[in-house]
Backbone as a printed PyTorch tensor [residue, N CA C, xyz], in Angstrom:
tensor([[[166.5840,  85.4630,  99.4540],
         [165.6720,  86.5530,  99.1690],
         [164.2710,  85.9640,  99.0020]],

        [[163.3800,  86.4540,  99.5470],
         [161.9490,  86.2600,  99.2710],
         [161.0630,  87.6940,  99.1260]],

        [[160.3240,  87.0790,  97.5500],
         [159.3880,  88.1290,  97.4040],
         [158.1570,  87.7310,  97.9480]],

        [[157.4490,  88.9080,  98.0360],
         [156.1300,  88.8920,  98.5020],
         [155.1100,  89.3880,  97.4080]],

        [[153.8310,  89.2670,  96.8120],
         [153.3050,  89.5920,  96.3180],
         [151.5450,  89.6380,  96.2700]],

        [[150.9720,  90.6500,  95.6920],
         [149.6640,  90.6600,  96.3180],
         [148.1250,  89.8480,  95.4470]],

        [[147.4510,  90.2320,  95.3970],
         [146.4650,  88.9830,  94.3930],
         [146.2690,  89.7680,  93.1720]],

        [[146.7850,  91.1300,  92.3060],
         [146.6870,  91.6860,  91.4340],
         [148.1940,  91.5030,  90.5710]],

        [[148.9740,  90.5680,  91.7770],
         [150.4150,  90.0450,  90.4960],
         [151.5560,  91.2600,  91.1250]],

        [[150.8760,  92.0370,  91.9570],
         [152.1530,  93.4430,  92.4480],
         [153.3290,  93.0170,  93.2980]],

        [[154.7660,  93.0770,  93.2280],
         [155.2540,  92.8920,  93.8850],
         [155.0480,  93.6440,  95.3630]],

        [[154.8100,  93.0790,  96.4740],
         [154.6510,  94.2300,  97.4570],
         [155.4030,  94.6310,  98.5290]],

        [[156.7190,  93.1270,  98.5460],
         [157.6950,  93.2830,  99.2610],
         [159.0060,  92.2160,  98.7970]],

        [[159.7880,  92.7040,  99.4190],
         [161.4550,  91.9870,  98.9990],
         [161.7230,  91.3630, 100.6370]],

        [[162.6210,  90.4610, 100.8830],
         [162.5530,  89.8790, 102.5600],
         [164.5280,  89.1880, 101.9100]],

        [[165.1170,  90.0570, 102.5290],
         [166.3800,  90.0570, 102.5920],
         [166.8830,  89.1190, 103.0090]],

        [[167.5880,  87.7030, 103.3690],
         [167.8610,  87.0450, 104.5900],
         [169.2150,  86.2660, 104.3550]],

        [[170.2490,  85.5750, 105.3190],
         [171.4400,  85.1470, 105.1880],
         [171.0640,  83.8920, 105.1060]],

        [[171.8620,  82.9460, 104.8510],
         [171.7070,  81.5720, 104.6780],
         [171.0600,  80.8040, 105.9970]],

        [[171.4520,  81.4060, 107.3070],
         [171.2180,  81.4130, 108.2270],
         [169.3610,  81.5960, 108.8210]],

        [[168.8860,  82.1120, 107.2780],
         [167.2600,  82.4850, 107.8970],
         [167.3830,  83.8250, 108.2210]],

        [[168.2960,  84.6470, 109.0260],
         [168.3440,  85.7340, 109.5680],
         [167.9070,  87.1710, 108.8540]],

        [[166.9640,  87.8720, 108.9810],
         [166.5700,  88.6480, 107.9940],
         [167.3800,  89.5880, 108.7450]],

        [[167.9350,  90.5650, 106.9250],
         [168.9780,  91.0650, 106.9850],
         [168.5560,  93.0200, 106.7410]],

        [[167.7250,  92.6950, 105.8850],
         [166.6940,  94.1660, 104.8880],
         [165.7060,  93.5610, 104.9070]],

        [[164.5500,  94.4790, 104.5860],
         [163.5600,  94.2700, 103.9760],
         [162.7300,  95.3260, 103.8260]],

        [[162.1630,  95.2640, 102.2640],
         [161.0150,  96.0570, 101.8530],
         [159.7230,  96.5280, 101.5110]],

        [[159.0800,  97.2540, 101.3650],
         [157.4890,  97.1760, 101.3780],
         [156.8400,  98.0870, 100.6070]],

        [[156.5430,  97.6020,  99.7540],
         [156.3750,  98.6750,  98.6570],
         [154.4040,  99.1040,  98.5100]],

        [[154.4600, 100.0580,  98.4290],
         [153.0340, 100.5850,  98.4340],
         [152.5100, 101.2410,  97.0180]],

        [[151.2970, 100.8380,  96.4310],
         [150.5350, 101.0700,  95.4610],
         [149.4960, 101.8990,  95.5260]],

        [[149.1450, 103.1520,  94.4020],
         [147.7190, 103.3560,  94.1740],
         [147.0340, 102.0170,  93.5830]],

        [[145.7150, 103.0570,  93.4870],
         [144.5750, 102.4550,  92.8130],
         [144.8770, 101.9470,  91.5500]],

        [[145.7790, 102.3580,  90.8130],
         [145.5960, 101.3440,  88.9670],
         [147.1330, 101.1310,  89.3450]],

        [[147.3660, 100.4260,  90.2860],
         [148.8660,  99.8120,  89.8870],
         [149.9410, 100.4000,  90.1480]],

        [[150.1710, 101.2600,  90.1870],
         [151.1300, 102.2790,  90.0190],
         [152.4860, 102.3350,  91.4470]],

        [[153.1650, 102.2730,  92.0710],
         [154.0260, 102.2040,  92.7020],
         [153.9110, 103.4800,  93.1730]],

        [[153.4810, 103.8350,  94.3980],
         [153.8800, 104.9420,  94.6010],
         [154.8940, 105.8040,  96.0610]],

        [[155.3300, 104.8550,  96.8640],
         [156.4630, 104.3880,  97.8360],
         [156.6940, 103.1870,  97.9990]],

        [[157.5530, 103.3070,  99.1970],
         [158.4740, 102.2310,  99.5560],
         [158.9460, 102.1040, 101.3410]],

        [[158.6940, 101.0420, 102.0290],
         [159.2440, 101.2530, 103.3170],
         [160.1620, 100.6470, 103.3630]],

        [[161.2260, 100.5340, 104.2690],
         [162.5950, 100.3940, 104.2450],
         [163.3370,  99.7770, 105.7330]],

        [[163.5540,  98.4480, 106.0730],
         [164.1350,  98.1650, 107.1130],
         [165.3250,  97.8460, 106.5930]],

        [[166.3720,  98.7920, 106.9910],
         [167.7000,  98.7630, 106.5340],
         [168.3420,  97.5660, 107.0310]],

        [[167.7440,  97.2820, 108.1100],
         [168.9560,  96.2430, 108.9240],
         [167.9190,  94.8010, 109.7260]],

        [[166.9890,  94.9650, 109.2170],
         [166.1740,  93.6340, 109.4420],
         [165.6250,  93.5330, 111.0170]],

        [[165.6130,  94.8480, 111.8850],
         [165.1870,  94.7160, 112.9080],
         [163.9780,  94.3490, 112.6080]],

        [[162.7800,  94.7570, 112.3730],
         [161.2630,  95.3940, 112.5120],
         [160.9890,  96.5870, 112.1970]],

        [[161.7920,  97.4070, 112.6840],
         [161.6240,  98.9700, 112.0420],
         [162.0550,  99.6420, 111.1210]],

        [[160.7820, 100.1890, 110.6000],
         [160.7170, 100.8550, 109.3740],
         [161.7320, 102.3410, 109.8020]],

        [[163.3980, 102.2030, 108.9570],
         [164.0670, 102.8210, 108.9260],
         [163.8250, 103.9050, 108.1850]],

        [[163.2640, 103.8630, 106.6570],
         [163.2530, 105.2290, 106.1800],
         [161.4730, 105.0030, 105.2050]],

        [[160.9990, 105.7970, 104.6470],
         [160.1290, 105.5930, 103.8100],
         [160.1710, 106.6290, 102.5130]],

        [[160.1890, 105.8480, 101.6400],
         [160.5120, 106.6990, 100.3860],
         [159.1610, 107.1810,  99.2960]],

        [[159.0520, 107.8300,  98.8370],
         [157.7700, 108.4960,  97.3630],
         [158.4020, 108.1070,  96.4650]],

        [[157.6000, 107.7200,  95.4050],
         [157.8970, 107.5170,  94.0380],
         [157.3030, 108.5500,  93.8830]],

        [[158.4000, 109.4240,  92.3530],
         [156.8650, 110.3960,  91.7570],
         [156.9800, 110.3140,  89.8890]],

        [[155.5720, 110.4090,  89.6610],
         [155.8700, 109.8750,  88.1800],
         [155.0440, 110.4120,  87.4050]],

        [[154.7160, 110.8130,  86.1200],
         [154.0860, 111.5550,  85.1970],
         [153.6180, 110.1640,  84.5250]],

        [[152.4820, 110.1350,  83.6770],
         [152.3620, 109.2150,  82.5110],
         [153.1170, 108.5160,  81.6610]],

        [[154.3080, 109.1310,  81.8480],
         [155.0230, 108.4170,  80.8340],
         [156.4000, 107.3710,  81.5010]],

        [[155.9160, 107.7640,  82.8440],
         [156.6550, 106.7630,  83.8470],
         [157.5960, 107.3710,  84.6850]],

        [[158.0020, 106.9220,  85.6890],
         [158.9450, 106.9850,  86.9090],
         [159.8210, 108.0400,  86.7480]],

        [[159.7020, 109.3820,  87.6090],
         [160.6150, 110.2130,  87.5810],
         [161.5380, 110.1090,  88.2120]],

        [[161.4700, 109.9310,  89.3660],
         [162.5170, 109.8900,  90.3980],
         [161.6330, 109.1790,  92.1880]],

        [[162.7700, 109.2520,  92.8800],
         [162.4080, 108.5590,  94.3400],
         [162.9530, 109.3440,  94.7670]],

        [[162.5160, 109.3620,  96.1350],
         [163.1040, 110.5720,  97.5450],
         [162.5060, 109.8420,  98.8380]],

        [[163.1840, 109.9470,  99.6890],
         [162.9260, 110.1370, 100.8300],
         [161.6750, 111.4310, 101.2050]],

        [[160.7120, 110.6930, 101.9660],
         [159.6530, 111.8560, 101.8480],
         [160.3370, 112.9030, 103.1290]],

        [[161.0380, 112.8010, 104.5420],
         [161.6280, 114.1820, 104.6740],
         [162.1250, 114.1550, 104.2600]],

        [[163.6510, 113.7860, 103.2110],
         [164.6780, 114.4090, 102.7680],
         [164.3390, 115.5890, 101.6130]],

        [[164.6660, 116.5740, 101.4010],
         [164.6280, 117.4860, 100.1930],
         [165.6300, 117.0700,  98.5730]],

        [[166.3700, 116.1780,  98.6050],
         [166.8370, 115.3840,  97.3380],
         [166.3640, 114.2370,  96.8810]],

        [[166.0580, 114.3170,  95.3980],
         [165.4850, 113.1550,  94.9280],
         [166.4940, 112.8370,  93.6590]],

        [[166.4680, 111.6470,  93.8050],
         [167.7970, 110.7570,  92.6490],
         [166.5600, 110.4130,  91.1910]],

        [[167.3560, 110.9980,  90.7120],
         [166.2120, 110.6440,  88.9680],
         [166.4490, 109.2890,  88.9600]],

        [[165.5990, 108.3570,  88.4870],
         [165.7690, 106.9510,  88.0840],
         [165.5180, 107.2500,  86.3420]],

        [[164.7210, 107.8250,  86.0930],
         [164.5820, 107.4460,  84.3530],
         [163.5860, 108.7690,  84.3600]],

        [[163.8270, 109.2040,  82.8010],
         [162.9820, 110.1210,  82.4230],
         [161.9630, 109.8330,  81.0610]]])
């Protein structure tokens, strides 16, 4: 596994890979302006292409849930 990270300390990606080197997943995570997480891109299977892309959505008091931006269901992570 290798992270990636940007010059403000943000994680900005995850890099999936087999012992082999072979990247397997990988992710890409996208920020506002003060930090905040606010998606995610998604290569399920380590081609190059961005398989799905997800929203974070969150109030002040932190992380409501994630969704798939077409899908219409979102999985609560924490309230």
């Amino acid at each position: 596994m290798e992270d990636q990270w940007n010059h403000a300390n943000l994680l900005t990606g995850v890099i999936y890979k087999t012992s082999n080197n072979v990247v397997t997943e990988s992710l890409a995570y996208q920020y506002d302006a003060v930090g905040r997480r606010i998606g995610q891109s998604v290569d399920d299977n380590g081609n190059g292409t961005v398989d799905r892309r997800e929203s974070d959505i969150d109030d002040a008091a932190g992380l409501l849930a994630t969704g798939e931006r077409q899908g219409v269901s979102l999985a609560q992570s924490r309230a």
